[in-house]
Short mmCIF file of the C-alpha atoms (twelve columns), coordinates in Angstrom:
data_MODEL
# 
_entry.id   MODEL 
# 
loop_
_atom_site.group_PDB 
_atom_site.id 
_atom_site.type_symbol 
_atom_site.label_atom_id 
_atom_site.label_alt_id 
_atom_site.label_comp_id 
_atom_site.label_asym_id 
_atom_site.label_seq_id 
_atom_site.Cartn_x 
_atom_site.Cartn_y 
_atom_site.Cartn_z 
_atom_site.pdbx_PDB_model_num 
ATOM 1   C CA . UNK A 1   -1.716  16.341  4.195   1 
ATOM 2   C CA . UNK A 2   -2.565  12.515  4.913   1 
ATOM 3   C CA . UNK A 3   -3.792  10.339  1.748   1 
ATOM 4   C CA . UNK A 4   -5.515  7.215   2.758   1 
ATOM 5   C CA . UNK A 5   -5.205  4.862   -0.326  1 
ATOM 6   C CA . UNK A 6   -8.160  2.253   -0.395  1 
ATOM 7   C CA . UNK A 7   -11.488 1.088   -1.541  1 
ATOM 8   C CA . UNK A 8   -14.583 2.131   0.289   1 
ATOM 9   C CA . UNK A 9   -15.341 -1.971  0.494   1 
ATOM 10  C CA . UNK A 10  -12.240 -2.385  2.613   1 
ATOM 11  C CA . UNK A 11  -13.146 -2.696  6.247   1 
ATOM 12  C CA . UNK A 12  -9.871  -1.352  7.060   1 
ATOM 13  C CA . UNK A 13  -9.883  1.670   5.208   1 
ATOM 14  C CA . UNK A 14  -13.449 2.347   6.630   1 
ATOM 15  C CA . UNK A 15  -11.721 1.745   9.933   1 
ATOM 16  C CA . UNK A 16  -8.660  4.189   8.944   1 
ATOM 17  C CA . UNK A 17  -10.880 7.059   7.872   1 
ATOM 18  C CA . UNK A 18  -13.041 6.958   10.992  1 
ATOM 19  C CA . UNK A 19  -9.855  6.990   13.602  1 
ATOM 20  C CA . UNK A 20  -8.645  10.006  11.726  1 
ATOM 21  C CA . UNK A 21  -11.846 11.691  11.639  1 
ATOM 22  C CA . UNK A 22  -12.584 11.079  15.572  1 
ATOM 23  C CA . UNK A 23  -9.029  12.924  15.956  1 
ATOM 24  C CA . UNK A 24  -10.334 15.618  13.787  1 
ATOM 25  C CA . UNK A 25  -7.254  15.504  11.387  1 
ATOM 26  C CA . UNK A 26  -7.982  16.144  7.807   1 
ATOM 27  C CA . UNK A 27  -7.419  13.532  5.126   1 
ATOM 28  C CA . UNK A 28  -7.403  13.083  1.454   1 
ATOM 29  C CA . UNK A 29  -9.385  9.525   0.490   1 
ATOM 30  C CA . UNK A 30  -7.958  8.385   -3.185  1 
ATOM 31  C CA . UNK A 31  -10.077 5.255   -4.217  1 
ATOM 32  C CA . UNK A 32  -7.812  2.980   -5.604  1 
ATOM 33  C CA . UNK A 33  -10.951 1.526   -7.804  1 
ATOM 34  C CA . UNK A 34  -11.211 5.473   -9.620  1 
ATOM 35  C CA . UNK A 35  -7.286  6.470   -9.507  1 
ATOM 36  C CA . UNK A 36  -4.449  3.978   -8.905  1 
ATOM 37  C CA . UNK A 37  -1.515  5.639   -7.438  1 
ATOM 38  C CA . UNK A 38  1.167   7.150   -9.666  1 
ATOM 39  C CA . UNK A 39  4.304   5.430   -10.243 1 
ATOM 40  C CA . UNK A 40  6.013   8.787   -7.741  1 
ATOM 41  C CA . UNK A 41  3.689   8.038   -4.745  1 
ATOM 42  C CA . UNK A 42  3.859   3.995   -5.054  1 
ATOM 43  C CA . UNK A 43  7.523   4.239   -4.999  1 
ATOM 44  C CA . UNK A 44  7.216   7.165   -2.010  1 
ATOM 45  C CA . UNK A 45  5.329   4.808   0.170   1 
ATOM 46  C CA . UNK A 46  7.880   1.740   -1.087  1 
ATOM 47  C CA . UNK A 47  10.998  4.084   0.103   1 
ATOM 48  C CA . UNK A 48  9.341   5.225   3.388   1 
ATOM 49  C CA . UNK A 49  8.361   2.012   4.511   1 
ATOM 50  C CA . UNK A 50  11.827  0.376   3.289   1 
ATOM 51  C CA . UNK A 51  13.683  2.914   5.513   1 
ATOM 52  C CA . UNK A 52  11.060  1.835   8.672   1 
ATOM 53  C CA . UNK A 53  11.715  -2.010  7.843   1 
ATOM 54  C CA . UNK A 54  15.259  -1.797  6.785   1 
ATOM 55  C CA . UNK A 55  14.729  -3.364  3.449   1 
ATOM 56  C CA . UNK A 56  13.230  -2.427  0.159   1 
ATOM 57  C CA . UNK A 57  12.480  -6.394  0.010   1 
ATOM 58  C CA . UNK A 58  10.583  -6.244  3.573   1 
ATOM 59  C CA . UNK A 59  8.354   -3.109  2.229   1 
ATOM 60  C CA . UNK A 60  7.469   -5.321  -0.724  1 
ATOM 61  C CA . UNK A 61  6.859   -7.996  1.228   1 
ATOM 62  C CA . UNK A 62  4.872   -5.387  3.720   1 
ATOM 63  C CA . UNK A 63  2.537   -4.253  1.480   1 
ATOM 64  C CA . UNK A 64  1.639   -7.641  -0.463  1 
ATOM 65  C CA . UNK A 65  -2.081  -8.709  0.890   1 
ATOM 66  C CA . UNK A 66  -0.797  -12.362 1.679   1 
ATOM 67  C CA . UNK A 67  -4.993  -13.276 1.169   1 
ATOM 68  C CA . UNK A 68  -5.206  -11.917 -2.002  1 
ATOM 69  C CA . UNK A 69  -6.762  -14.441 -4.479  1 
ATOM 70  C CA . UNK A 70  -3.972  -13.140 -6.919  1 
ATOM 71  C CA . UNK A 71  -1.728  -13.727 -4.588  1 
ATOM 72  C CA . UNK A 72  0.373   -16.388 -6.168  1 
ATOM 73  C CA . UNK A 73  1.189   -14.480 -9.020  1 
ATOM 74  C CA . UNK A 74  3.813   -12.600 -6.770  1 
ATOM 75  C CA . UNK A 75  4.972   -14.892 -4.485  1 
ATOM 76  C CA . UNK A 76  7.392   -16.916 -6.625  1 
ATOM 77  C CA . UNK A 77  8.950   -13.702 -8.513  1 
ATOM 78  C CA . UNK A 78  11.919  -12.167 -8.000  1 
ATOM 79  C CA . UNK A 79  12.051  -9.108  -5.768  1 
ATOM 80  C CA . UNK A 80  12.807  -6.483  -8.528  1 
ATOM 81  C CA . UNK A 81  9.979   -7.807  -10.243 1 
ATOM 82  C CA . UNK A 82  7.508   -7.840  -7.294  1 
ATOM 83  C CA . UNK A 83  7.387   -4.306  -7.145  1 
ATOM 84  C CA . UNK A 84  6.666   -4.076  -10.960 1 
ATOM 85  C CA . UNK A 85  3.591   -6.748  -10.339 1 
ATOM 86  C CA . UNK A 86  2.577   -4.706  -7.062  1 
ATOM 87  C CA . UNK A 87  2.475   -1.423  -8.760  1 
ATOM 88  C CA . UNK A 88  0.737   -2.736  -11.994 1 
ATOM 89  C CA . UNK A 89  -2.054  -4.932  -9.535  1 
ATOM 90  C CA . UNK A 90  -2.357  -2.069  -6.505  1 
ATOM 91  C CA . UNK A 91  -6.094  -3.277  -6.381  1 
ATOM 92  C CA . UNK A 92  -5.873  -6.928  -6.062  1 
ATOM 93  C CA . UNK A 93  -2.328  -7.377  -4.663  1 
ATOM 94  C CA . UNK A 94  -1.728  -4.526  -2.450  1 
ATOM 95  C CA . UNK A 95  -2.762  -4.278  0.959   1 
ATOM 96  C CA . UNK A 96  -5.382  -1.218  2.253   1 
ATOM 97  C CA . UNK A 97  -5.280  0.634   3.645   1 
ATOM 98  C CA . UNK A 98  -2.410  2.721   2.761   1 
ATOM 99  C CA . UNK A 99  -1.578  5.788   4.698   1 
ATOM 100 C CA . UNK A 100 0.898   8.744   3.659   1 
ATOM 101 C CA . UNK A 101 1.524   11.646  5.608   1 
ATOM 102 C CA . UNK A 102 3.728   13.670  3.068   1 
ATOM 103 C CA . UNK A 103 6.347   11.902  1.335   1 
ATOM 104 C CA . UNK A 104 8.683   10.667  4.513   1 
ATOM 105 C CA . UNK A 105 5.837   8.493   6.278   1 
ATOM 106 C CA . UNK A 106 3.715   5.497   5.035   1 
ATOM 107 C CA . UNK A 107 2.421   2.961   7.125   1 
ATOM 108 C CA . UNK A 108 0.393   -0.186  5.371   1 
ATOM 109 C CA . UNK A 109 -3.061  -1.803  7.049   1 
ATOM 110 C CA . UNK A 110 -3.718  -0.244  10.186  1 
ATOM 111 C CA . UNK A 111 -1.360  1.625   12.153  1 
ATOM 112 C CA . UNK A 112 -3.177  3.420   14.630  1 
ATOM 113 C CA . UNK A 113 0.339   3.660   17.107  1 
ATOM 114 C CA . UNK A 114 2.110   5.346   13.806  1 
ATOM 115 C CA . UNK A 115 -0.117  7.042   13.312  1 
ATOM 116 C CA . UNK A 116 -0.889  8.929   16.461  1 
ATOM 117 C CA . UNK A 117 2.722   10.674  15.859  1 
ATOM 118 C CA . UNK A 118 1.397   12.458  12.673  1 
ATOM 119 C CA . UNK A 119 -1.016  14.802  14.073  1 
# 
């Protein structure tokens, strides 16, 4: 089953939930506002993406939203402690949307070329 992790204010996500819904490929929305993700399925989507990018520092780095007002209060820290701030701040520092298909695949923002392998 595909999770899309988001708000329903994200343009993204919006934009994530209609390209699988065109395909006709069933997804489970989690709105990050009502239920952050658990500490299993943030660090899922951390390992995934760290295995695509080669580095657990690179997923971190992938999955920071760079335009976040908060943005600052992760850039200067050291890299076992961004994913501490990332998990605690999923709605103001993460990127959306986020999109898991099991617990091997995770893409970040959208990935429409990714994603067209998990049907």
């Amino acid at each position: 089953m595909i999770q899309i992790f988001g708000t329903l204010k994200s343009f993204d996500v919006k934009t994530a939930q209609r390209w699988f819904a065109e395909r006709r490929i069933p997804v489970q929305f989690v709105d990050l506002k009502e239920k952050e993700m658990s500490r299993g399925e943030f660090d899922s989507v951390l390992d995934s993406l760290a295995r695509t990018l080669g580095s657990r520092a690179d997923a971190i780095e992938e999955m920071t939203d760079k335009k976040s007002k908060d943005y600052a209060s992760i850039a200067y820290l050291d890299d076992s402690e961004k994913a501490d701030k990332l998990f605690e701040n999923q709605l103001k520092l993460m990127k959306q949307p986020v999109c898991r298909n099991g617990k091997n695949a995770a893409t970040v923002g959208l990935a429409q070329k990714t994603w067209e392998g998990w049907k």
